[in-house]
C-alpha positions as CSV (number, residue, x, y, z in Angstrom):
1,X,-190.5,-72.7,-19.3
2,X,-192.6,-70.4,-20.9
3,X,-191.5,-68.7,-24.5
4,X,-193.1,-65.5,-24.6
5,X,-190.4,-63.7,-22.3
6,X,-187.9,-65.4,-24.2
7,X,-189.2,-64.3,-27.7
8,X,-190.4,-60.7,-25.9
9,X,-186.2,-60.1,-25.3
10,X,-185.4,-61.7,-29.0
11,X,-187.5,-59.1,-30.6
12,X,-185.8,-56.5,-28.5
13,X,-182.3,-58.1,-30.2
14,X,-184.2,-58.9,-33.4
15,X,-180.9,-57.8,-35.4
16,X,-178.3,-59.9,-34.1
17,X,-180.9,-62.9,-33.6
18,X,-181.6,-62.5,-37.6
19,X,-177.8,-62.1,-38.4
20,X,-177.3,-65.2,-36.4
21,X,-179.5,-67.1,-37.7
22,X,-178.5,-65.8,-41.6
23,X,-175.3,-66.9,-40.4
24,X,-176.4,-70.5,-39.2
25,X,-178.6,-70.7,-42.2
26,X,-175.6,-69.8,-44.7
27,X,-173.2,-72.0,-43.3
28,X,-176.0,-75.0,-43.4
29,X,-176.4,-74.3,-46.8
30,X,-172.4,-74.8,-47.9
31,X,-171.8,-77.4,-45.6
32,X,-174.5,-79.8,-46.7
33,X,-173.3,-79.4,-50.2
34,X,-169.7,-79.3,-49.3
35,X,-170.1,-82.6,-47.9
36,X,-172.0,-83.8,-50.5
37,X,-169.3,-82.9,-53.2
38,X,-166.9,-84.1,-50.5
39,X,-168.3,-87.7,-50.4
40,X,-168.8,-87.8,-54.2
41,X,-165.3,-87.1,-55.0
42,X,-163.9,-89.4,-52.6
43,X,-166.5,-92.4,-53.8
44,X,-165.0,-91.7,-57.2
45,X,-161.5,-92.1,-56.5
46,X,-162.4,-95.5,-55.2
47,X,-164.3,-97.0,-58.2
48,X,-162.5,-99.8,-59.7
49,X,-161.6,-100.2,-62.9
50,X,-162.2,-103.8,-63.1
51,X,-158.5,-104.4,-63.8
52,X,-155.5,-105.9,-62.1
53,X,-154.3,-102.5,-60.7
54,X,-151.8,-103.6,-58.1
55,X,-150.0,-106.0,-61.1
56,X,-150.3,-103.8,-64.3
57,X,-148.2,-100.6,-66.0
58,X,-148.2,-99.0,-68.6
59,X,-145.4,-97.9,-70.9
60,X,-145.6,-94.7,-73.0
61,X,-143.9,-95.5,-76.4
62,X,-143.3,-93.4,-79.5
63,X,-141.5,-94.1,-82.5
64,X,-139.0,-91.4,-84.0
65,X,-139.9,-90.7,-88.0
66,X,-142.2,-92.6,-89.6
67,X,-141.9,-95.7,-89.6
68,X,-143.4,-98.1,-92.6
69,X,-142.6,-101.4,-90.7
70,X,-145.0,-100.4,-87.5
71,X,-146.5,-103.5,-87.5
72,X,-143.6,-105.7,-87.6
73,X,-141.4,-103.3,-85.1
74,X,-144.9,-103.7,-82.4
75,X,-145.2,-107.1,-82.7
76,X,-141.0,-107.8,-81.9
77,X,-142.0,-105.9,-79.0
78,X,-144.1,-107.8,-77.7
79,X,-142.3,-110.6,-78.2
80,X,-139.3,-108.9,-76.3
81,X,-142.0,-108.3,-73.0
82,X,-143.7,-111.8,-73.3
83,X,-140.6,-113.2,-73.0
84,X,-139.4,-111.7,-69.5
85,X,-139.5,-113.8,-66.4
86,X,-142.0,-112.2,-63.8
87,X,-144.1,-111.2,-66.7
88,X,-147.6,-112.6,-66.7
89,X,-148.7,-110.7,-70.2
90,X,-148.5,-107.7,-72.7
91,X,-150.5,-105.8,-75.4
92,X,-150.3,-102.9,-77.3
93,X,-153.3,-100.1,-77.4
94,X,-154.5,-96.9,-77.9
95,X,-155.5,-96.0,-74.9
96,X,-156.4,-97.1,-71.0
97,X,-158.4,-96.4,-67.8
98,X,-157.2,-93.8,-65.7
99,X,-155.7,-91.5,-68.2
100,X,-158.4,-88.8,-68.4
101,X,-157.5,-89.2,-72.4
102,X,-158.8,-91.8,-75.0
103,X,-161.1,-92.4,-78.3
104,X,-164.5,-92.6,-78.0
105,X,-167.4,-93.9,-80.6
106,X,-171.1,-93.6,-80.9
107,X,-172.9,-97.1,-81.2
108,X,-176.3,-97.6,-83.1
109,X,-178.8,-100.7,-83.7
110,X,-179.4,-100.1,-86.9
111,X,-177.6,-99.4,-90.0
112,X,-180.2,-96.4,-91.0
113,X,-180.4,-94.8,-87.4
114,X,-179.5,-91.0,-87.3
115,X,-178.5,-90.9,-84.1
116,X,-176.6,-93.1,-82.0
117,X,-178.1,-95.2,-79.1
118,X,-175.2,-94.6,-77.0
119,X,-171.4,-93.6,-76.8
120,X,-168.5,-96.0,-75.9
121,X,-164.7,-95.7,-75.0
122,X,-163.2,-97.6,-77.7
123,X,-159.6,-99.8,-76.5
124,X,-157.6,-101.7,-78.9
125,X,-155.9,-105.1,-78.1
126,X,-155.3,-108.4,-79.3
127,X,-156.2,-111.8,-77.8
128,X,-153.9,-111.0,-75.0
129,X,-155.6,-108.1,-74.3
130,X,-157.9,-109.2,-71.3
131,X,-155.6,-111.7,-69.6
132,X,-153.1,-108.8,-69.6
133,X,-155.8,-106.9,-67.9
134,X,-157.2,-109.4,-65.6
135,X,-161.1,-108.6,-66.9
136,X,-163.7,-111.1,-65.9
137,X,-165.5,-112.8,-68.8
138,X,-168.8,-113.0,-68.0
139,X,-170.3,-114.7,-71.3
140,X,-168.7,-115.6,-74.5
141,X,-165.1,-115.7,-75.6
142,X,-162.1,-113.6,-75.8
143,X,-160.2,-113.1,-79.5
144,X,-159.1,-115.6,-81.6
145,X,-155.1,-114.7,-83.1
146,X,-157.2,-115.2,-86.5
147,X,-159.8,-112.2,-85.9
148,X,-156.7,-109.9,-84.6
149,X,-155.5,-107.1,-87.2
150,X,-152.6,-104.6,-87.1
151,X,-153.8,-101.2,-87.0
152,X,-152.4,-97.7,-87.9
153,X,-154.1,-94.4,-86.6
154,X,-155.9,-93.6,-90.0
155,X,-157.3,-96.9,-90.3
156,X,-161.2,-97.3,-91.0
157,X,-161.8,-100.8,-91.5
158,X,-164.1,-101.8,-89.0
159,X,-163.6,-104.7,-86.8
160,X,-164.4,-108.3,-87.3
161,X,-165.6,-108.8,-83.7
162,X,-166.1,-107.2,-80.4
163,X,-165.9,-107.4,-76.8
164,X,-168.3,-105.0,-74.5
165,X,-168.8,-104.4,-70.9
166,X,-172.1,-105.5,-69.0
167,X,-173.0,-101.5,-68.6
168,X,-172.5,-101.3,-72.0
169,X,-174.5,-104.6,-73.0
170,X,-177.3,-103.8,-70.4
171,X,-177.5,-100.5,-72.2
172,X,-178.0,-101.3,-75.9
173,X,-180.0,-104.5,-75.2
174,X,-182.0,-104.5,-71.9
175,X,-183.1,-107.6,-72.2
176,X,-180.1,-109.5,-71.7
177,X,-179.7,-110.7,-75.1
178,X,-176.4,-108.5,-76.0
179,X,-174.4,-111.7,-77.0
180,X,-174.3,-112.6,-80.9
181,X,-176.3,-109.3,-81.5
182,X,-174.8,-107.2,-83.9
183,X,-174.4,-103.5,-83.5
184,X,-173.5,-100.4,-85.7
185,X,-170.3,-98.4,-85.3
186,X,-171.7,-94.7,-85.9
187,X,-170.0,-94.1,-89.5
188,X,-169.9,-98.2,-90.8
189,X,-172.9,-99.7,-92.3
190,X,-172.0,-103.1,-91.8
191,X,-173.0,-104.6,-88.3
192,X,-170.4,-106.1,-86.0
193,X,-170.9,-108.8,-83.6
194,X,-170.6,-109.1,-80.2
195,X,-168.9,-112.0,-79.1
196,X,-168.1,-111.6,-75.8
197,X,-168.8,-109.4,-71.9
198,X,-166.4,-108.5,-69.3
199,X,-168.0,-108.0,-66.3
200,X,-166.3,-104.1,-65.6
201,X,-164.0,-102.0,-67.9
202,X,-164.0,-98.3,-67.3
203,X,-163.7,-95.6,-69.5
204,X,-160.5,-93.3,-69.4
205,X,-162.2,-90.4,-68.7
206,X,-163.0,-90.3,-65.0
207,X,-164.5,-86.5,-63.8
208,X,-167.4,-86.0,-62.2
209,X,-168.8,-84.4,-64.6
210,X,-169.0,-84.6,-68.7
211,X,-167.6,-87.6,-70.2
212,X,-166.7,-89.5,-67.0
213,X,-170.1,-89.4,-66.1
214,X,-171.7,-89.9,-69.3
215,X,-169.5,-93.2,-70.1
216,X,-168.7,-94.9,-66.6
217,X,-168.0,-98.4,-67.5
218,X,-169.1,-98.3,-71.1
219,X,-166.6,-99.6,-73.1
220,X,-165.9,-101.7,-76.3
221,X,-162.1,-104.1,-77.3
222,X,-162.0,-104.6,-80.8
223,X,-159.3,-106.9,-82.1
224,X,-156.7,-104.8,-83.2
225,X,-152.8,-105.1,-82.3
226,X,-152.3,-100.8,-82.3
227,X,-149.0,-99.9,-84.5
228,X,-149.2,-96.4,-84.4
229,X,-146.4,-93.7,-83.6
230,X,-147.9,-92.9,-80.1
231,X,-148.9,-96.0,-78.5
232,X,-149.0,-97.8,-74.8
233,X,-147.8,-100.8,-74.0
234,X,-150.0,-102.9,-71.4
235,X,-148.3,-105.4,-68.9
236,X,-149.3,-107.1,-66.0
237,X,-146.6,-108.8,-63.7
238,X,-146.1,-111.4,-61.3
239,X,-147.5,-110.1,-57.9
240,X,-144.4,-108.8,-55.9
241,X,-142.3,-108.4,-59.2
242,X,-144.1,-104.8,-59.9
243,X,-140.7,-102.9,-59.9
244,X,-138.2,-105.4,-61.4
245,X,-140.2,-106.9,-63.8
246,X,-140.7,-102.8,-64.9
247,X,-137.2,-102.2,-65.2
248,X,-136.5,-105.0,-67.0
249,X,-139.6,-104.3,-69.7
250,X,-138.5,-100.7,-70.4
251,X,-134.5,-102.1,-71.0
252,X,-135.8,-105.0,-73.6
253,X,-137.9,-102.4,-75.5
254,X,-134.7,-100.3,-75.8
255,X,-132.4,-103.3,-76.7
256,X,-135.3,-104.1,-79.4
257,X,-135.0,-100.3,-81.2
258,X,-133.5,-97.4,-80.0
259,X,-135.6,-95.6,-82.3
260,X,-138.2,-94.5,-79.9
261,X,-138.8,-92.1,-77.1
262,X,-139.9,-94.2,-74.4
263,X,-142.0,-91.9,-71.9
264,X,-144.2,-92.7,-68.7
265,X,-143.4,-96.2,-67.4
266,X,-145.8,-96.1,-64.1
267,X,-148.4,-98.7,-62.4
268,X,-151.9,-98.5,-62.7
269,X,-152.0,-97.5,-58.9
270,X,-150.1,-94.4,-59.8
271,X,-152.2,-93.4,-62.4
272,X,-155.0,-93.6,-60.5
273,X,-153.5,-91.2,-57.7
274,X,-152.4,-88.7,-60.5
275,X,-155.9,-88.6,-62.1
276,X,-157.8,-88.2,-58.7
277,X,-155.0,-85.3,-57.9
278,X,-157.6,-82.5,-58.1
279,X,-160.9,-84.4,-56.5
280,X,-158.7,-85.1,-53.3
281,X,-157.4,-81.5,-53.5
282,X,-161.1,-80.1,-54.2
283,X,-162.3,-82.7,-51.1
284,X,-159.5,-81.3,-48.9
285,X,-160.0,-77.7,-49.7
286,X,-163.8,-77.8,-49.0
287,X,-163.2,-79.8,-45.7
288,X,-161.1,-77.1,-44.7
289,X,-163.8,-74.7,-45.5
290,X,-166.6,-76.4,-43.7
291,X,-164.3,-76.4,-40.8
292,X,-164.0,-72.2,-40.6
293,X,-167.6,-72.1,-41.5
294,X,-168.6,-74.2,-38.5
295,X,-165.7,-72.3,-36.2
296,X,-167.2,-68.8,-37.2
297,X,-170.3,-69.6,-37.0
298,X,-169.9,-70.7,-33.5
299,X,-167.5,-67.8,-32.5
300,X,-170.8,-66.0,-33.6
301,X,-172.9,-67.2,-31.2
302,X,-170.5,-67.5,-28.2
303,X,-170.2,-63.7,-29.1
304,X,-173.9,-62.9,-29.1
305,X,-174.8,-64.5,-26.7
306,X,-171.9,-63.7,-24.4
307,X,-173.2,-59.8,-25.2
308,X,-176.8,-60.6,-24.3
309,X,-175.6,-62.0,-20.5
310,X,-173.6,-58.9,-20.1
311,X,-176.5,-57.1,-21.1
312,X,-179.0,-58.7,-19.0
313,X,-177.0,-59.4,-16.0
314,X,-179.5,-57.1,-13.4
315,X,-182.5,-59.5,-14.9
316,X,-180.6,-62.7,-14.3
317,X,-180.0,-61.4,-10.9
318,X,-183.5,-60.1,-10.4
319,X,-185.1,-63.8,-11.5
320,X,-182.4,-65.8,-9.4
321,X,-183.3,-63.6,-6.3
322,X,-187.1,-64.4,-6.9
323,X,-185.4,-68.3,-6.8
324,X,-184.7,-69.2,-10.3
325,X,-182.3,-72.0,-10.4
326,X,-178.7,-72.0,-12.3
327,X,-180.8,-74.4,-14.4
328,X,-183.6,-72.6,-15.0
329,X,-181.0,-69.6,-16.3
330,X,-179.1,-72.0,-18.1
331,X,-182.4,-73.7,-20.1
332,X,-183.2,-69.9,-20.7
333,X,-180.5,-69.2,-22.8
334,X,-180.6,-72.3,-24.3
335,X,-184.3,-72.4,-25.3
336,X,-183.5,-68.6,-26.9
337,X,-180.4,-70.1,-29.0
338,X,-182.7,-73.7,-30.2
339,X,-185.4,-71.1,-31.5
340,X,-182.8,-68.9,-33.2
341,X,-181.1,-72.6,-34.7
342,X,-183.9,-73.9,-35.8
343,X,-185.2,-70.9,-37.8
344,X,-182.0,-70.4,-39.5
345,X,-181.7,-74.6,-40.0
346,X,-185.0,-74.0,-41.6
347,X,-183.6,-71.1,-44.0
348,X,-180.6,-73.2,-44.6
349,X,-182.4,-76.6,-45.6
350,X,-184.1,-74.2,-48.7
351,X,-181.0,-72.7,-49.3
352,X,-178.6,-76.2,-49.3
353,X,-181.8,-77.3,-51.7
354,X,-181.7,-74.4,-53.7
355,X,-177.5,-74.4,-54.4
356,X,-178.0,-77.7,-54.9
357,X,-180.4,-77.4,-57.9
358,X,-178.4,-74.4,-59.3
359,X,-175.1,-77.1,-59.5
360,X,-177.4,-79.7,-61.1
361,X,-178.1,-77.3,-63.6
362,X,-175.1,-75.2,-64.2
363,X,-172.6,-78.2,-63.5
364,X,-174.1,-81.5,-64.3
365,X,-174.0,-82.9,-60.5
366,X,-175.9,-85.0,-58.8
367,X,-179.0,-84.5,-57.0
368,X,-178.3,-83.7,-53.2
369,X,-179.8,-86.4,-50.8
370,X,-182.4,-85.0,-48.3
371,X,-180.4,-87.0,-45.8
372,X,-177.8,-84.4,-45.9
373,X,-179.7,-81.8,-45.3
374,X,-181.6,-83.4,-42.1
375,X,-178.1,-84.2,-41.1
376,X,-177.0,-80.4,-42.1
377,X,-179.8,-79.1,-39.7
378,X,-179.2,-81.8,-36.6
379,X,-175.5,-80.2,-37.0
380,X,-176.1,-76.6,-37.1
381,X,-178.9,-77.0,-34.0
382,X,-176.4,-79.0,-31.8
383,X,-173.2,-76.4,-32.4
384,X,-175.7,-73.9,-31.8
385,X,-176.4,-75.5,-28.1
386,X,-172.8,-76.3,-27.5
387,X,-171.7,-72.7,-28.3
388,X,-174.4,-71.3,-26.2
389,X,-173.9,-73.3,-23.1
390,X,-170.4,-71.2,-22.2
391,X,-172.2,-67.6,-22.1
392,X,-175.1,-69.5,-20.3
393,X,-172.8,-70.9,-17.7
394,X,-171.6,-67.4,-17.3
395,X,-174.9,-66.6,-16.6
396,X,-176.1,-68.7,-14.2
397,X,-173.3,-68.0,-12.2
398,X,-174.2,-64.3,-11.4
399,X,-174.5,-63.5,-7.9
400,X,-177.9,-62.4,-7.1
401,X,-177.3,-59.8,-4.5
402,X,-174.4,-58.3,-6.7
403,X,-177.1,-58.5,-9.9
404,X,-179.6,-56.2,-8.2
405,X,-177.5,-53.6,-7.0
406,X,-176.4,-52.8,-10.6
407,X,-173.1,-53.6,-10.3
């Protein structure tokens, strides 16, 4: 078939071919980054924590007053939720994954440094602290009950020890020489040792953006049983005991000291669905979008080109009474609506590009694979051909003796 009638009666309809193809173009753009965020979001409510989810929850504990026996008052607790049957272990901390909320603390090399190397979610638990959690101890050891301190929330004294995740390890020493190096809390002078890596511990914070992104997996245990007034008790149960042995654990901290406000008592599993609320939201909300986008856009064309058959119907019938085939008019209109794709899936490839970059800049994103927008393009050109091949149908089924007397 040759193109120069076909792009002879585009420039005729030069308007609608553009808006069409500003239209293909535009949609190209948002749904290559759409799906992008899309598949971000979703592979980020799946990382793990490298936790026991399905076994652990948490318990939300705050003492009324002040209390000067803290320590003493924490550690009967404990007691009270080692002690349950169906109960595997407990700790107390300051803060856990999947909370969107913790501490945080910059990590140097050297004592004299100005700035620090990196930044680290800081948790807090004793030598029960990783069986509780179910971490994997890649090299070294856990806390010994000698090295473990009580801590209140205004206490500076720096740890004796510490425990650091492989991220974290691979980050301040990149040669693989993290364990019995010492490192720098940002505000001590005196250097702490590492004594032992977990395999994966991630941070609270969990966004896409800001300090999700910026801390991942980095994060550092020091020893330290937590005995402050707004604390979180850790426990991991028996598998298939989840909701009994819960139960039981919030009734033996209230038969220990009524003197508390006991708040969030909730597995691992539902924190995780509560902190990933808005990304599945945000994923749903954009699939929805790319869904009109994609409808319109081919309502668009279906129009169009439905407008140029009824425009052209004495042609049609002129070329099928000189023996064009309901082929030939069908490849006709297709040919015209490929040409008018691919220059808006060319637009749209530098737009999806463009947006992209502006995120990268404006929102801290990620870089948008050129995979998408291949994909984007191979999209936008094949719902361009399905939307056309209706009004071509129409088309080639025009009578040619009814075509060429006008009617």
């Amino acid at each position: 078939m040759e193109l120069r009638p076909i792009l002879s009666a585009m420039r005729r309809n030069k308007v609608g071919a553009i808006l069409i193809a500003v239209q293909m173009a535009i949609t190209l753009a948002i749904l290559c980054n759409g799906l992008f965020i899309i598949e971000q979001r979703i592979a980020l409510s799946k990382r793990p924590t490298g936790t026991d989810e399905a076994n652990i929850f948490s318990i939300t504990n705050q003492w009324m007053g002040e209390p000067a026996d803290l320590p003493a008052r924490v550690q009967a607790d404990l007691a009270a939720l080692r002690s349950l049957p169906g109960i595997v272990d407990a700790y107390v901390t300051n803060a856990y994954p999947l909370t969107n909320a913790g501490w945080s603390e910059g990590l140097k090399l050297h004592p004299d440094q100005k700035g620090a190397t990196t930044a680290t979610a800081l948790y807090f638990a004793d030598e029960h602290g990783l069986p509780t959690l179910g971490l994997k101890l890649i090299a070294g050891r856990n806390f010994s009950a000698t090295e473990v301190a009580d801590r209140r929330l205004n206490d500076l004294t720096p740890p004796p020890v510490v425990i650091i995740t492989r991220q974290l390890a691979d980050k301040l020493f990149p040669r693989g020489d993290a364990l019995g190096q010492s490192i720098y809390l940002q505000f001590q002078k005196a250097g702490v040792p590492v004594i032992g890596i977990v395999d994966q511990l991630q941070a609270p914070w969990v966004s896409a953006s800001g300090w999700g992104s910026k801390f991942s997996d980095n994060s550092m245990i020091e020893p330290f049983r937590f005995a402050g007034q707004y604390s979180h008790y850790m426990v991991r149960a028996r598998p298939g005991q989840m909701t009994a042995v819960m139960h039981a654990a919030e009734k033996a901290l209230i038969d220990v000291s009524r003197a508390r406000v006991l708040g969030k008592v909730r597995p691992l599993t539902d924190a995780r669905t509560e902190v990933y609320r808005d990304d599945r939201g945000l994923a749903i909300i954009l699939g929805v979008v790319c869904a009109a986008l994609l409808a319109v856009t081919a309502f668009g064309i279906v129009g169009l080109t439905s407008y140029w058959v009824a425009q052209r119907r004495r042609q049609i019938g002129v070329r099928r009474a000189l023996g064009a085939t309901r082929k030939a008019i069908i490849r006709y209109f297709q040919t015209e609506n490929f040409l008018i794709a691919a220059a808006g899936a060319a637009m749209g490839v530098a737009m999806a590009v463009s947006l992209n970059l502006w995120m990268v800049s404006s929102f801290e994103m990620e870089r948008l694979h050129t995979g998408y927008a291949f994909v984007g393009a191979i999209v936008v050109l094949l719902l361009g051909q399905a939307a056309a091949f209706w009004p071509a149908l129409r088309a080639a089924s025009v009578p040619p003796a009814l075509a060429t007397r006008g009617v």
